[in-house]
Backbone as ProteinMPNN parsed JSONL, in Angstrom:
{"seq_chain_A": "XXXXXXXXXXXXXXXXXXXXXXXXXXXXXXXXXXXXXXXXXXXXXXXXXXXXXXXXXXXXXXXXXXXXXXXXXXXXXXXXXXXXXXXXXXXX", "coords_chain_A": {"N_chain_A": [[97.06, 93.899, 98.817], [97.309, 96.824, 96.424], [94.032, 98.712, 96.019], [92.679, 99.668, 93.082], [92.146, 102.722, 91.587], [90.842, 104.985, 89.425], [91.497, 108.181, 88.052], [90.546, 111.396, 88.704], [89.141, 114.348, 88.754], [88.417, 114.691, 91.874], [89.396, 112.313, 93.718], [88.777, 109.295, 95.636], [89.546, 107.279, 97.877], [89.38, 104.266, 98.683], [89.101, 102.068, 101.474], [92.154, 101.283, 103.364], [95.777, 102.356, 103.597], [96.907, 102.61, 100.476], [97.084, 103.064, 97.03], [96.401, 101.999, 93.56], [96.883, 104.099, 91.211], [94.598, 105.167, 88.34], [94.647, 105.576, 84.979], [94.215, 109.239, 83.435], [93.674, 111.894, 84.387], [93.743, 115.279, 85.517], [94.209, 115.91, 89.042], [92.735, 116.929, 91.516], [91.433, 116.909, 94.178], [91.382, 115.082, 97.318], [88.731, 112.847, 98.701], [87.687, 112.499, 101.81], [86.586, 111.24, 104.128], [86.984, 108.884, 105.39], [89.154, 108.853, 106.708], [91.546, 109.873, 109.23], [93.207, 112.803, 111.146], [96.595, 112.811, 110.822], [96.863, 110.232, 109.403], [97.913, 108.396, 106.738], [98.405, 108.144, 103.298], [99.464, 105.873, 100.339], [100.209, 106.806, 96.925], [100.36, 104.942, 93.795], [100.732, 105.413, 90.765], [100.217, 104.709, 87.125], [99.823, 106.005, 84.832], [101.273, 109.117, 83.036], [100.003, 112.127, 84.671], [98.684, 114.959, 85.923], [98.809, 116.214, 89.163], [97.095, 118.807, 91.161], [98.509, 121.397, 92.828], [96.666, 122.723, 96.547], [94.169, 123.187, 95.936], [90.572, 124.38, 95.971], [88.566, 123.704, 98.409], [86.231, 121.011, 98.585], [84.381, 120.129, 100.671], [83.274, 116.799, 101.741], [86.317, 116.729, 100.125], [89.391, 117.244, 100.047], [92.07, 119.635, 99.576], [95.476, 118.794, 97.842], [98.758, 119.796, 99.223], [101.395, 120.341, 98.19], [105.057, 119.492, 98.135], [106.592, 121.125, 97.328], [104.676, 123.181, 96.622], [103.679, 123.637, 93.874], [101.723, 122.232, 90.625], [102.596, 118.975, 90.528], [103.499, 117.046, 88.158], [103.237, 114.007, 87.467], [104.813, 111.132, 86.452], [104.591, 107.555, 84.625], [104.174, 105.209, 86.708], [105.315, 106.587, 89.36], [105.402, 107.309, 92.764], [103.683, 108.652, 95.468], [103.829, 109.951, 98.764], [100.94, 110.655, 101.22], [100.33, 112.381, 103.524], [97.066, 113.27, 105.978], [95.951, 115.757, 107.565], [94.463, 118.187, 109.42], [92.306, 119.252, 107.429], [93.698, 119.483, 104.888], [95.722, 117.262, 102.813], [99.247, 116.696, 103.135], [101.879, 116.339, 100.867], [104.204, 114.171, 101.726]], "CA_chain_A": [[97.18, 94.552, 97.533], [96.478, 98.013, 96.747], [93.031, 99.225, 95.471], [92.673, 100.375, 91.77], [91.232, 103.714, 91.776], [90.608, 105.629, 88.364], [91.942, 109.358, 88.181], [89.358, 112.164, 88.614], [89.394, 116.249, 89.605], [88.438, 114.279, 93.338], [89.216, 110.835, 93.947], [88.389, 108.523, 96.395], [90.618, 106.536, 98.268], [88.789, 103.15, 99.699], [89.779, 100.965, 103.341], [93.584, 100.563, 103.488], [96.228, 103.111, 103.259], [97.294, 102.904, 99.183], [95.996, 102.724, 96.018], [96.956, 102.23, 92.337], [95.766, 105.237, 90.49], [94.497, 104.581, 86.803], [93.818, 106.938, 84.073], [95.359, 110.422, 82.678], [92.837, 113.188, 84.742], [93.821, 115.952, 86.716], [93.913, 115.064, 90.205], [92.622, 118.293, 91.977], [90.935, 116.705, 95.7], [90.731, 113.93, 97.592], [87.354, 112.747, 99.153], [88.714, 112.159, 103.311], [85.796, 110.654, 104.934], [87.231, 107.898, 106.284], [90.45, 109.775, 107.704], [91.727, 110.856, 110.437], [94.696, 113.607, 110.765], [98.038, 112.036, 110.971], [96.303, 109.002, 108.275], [99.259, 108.225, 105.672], [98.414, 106.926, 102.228], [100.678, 106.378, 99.248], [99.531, 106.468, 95.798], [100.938, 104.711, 92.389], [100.203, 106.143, 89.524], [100.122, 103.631, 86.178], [100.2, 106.674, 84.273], [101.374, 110.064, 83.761], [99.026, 113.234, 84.89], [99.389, 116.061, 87.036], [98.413, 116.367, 90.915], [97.485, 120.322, 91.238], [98.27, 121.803, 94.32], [95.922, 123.681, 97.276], [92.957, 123.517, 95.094], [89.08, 125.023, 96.735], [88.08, 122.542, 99.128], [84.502, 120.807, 98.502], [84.124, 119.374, 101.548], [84.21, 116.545, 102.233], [87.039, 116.372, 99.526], [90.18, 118.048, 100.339], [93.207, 119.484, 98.695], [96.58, 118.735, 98.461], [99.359, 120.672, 99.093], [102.495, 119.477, 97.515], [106.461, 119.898, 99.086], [106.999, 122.22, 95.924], [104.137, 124.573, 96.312], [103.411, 124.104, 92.731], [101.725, 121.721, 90.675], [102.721, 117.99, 90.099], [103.96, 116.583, 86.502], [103.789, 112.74, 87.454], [104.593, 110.173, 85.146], [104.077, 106.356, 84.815], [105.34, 104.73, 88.06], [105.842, 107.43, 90.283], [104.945, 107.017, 94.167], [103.766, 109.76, 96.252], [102.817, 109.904, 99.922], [100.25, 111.978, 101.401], [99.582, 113.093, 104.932], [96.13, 114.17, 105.959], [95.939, 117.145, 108.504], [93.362, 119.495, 109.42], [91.886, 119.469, 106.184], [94.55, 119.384, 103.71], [96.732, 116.549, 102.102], [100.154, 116.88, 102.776], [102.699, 115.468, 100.396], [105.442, 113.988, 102.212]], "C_chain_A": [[96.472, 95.893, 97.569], [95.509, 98.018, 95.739], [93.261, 99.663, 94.121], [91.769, 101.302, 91.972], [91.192, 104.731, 90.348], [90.985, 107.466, 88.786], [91.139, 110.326, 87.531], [89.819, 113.117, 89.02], [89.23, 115.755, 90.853], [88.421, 112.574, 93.031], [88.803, 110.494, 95.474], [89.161, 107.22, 96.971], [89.763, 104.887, 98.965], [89.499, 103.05, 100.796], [91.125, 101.008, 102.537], [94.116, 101.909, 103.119], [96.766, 103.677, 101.929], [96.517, 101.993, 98.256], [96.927, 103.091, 94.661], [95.927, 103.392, 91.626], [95.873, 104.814, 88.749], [94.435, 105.653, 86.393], [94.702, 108.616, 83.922], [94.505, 111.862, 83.323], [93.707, 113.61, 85.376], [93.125, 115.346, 88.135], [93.667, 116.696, 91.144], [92.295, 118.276, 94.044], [90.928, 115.358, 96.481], [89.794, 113.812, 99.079], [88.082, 112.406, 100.52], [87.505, 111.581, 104.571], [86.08, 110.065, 105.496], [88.762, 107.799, 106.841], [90.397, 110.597, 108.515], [92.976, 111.667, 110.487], [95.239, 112.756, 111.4], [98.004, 110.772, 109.888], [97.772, 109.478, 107.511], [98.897, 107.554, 104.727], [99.236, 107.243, 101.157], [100.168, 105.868, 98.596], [100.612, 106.257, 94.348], [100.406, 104.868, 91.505], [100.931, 105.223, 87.929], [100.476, 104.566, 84.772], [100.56, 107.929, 84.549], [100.593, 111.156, 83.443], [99.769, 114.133, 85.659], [98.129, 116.058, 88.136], [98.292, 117.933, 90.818], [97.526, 120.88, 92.593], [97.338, 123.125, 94.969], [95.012, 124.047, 96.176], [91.339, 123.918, 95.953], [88.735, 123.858, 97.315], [86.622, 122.52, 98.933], [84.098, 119.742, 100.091], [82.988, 118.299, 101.671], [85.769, 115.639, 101.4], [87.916, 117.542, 99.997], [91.288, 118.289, 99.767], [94.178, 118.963, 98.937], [97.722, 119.463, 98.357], [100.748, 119.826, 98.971], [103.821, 119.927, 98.067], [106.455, 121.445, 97.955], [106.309, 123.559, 95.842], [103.806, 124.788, 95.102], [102.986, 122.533, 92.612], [102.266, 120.076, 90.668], [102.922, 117.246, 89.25], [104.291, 115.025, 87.382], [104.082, 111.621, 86.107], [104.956, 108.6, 85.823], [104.913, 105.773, 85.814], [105.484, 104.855, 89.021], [104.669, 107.282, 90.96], [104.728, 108.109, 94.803], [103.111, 109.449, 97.939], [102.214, 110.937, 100.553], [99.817, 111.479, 103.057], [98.197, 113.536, 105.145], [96.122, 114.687, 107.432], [94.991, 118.284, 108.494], [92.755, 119.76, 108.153], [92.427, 119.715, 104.698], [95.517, 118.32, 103.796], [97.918, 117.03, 101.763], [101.529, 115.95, 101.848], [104.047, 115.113, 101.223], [106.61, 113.919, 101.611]], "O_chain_A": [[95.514, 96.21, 98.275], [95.777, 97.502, 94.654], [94.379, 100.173, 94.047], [90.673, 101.01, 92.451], [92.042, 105.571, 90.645], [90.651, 107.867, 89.901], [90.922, 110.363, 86.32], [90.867, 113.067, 89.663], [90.057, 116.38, 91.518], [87.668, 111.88, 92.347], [88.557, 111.346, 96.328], [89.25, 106.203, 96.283], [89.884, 104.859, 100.19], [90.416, 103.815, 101.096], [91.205, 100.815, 101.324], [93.395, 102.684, 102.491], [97.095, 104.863, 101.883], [95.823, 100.982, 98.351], [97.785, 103.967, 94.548], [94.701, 103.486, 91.557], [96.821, 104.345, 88.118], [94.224, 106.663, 87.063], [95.805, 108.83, 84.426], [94.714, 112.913, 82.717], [94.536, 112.866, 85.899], [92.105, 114.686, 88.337], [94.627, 117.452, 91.293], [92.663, 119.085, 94.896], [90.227, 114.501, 95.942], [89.989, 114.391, 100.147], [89.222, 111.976, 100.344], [87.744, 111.593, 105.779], [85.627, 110.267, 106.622], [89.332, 106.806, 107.292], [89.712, 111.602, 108.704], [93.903, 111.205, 109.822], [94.775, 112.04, 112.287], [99.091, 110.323, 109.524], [98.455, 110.493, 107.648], [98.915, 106.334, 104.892], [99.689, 108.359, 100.902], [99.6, 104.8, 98.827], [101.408, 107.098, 93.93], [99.306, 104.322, 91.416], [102.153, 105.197, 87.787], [101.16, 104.14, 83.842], [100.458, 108.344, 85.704], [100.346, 111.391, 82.26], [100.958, 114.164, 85.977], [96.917, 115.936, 87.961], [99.307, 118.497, 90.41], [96.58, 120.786, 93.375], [97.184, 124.195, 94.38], [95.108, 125.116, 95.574], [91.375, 123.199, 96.951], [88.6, 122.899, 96.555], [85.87, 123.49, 99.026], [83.503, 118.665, 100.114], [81.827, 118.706, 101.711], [86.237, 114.548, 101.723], [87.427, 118.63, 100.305], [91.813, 117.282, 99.292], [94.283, 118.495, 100.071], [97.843, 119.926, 97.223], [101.024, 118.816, 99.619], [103.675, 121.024, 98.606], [106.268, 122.628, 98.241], [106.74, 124.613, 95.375], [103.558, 125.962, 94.826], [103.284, 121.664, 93.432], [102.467, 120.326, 91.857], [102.3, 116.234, 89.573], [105.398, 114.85, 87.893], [103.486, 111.527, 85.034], [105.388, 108.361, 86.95], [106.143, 105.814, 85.802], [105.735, 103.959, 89.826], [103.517, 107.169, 90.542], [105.733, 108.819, 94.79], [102.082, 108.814, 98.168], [102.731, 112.054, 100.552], [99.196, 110.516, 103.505], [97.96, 114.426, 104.328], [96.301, 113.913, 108.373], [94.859, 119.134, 107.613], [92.822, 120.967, 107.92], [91.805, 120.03, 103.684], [96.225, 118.327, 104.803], [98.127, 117.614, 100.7], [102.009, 114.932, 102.348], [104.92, 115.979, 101.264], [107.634, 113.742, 102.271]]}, "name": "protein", "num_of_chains": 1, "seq": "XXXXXXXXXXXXXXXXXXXXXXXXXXXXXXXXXXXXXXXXXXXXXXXXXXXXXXXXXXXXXXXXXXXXXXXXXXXXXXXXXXXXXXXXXXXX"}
């Protein structure tokens, strides 16, 4: 089962590759400590927020950069998967 993770300007992904995301925040970074490039996780989202893309990296939280180049309008449901690479989260 996947993780419940609450929706923050940086989240935090626990062990395992996906996670249910809770909550209505901007989603601006995610924390990558325990990734390695090529890692793959996919996140469900319970409600809908927005993902913003290529946001200031705080290391060790990192942005993500979205297919679109712009930000993210998700709503309740919707699946995304993310790549991590050299220091940025790519959306697949």
């Amino acid at each position: 089962l996947a993780a419940s993770i609450a929706s923050a300007a940086t989240i935090t992904i626990g062990i395992g590759n996906s996670a249910v995301v809770t909550g209505t925040t901007t989603i601006d970074l995610i924390t990558s400590t325990d990734f390695d490039n090529g890692d793959i996780v996919t996140l469900r989202f319970q409600s809908a927020l927005t993902v913003r893309h290529n946001q200031a990296a705080s290391a060790p939280a990192y942005p993500i950069w979205t297919k679109s180049r712009a930000n993210l309008t998700i709503a309740s449901e919707d699946v995304i998967m993310l790549m991590f690479q050299g220091g940025l989260w790519y959306e697949l």
